[in-house]
N, C-alpha and C positions, 0 to 999 in steps of 0.2 A: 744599296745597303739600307734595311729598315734600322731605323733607332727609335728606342723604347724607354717611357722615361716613369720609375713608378713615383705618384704624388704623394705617398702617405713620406716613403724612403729614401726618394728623392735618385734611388740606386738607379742606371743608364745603363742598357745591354744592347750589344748590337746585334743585328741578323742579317746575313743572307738573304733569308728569306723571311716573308710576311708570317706571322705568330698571331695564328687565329685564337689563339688561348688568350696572348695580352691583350689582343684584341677586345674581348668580350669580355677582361675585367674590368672593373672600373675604376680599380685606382692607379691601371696603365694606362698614360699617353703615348702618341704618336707622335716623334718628334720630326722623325725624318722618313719619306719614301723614296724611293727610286724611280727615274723618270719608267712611263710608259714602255719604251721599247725594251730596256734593258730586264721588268718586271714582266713581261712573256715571255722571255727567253729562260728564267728562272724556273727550276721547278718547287711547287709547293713545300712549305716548311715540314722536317720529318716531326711525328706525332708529338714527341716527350716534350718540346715547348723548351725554356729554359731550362737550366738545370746546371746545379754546382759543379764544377770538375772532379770526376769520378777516380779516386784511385782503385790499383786493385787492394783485396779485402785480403787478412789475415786468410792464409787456407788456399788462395788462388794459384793454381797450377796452369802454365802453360806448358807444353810439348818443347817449344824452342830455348826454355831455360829461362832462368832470372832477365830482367830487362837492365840493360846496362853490360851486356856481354860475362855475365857469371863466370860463362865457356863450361857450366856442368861439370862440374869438381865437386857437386854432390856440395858446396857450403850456403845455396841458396835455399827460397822458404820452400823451391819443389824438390828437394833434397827426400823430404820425407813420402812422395808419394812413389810407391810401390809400381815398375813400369811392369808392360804388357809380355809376355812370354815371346811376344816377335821384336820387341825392343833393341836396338844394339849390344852390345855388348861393353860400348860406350858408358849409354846409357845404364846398364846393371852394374857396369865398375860405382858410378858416380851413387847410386841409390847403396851400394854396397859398403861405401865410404861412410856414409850417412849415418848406416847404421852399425860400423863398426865400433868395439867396445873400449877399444884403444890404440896406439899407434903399431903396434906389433898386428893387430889383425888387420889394421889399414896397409902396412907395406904388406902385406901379402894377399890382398887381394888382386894387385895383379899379375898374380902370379898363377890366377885363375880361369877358367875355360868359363865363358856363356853359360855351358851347361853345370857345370858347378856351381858357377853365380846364383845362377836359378836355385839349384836344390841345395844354398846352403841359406839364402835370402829370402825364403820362400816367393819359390815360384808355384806355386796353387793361385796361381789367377788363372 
């Protein structure tokens, strides 16, 4: 494990692997390396160097649904993205909820075929 100490912040980050970036600042120290054998068995640090913990951004859509198990009930933030014409049918209930204008057209959506899903939710993708 490298450990990394900055002088100015005094802030401590650890690594896997060597951070040729902290490396070559000056106001990171090296506090701790890893013996020899264990630091060839390593492979090089990936590029980006440190970095804050990335959440995803307003607008970010995965395929698999909200994180935290949503289950696609269309009340998550990928609610609003428009699926693909080969999408399930699932998937078009849940985008079709989404965009429903009240609970009368929500219970009856499924009461609807794929292909109606499409041509009432716009399917023009």
């Amino acid at each position: 494990m490298f450990v990394y100490r900055n002088k100015n912040t005094d802030d401590v980050v650890e690594y896997e692997y060597r951070s040729a970036r902290l490396e070559m600042l000056p106001n990171w120290e090296t506090l701790q390396e890893p013996t020899e054998s264990s630091e060839s068995e390593t492979p090089q640090e990936p590029a980006l160097g440190p970095q804050e913990p990335q959440e995803q951004g307003d607008g970010a859509t995965s395929p698999d649904g909200p994180p935290g198990g949503g289950g696609g009930d269309g009340d998550g933030p990928d609610a609003a993205q428009r699926p693909a014409r080969s999408a399930s049918k699932a998937e078009w209930a849940a985008y079709a909820r989404a965009q429903a204008r009240d609970s009368a057209e929500e219970a009856a959506i499924e009461g609807l075929t794929k292909d109606e899903l499409i041509k009432q939710y716009g399917g023009d993708s």
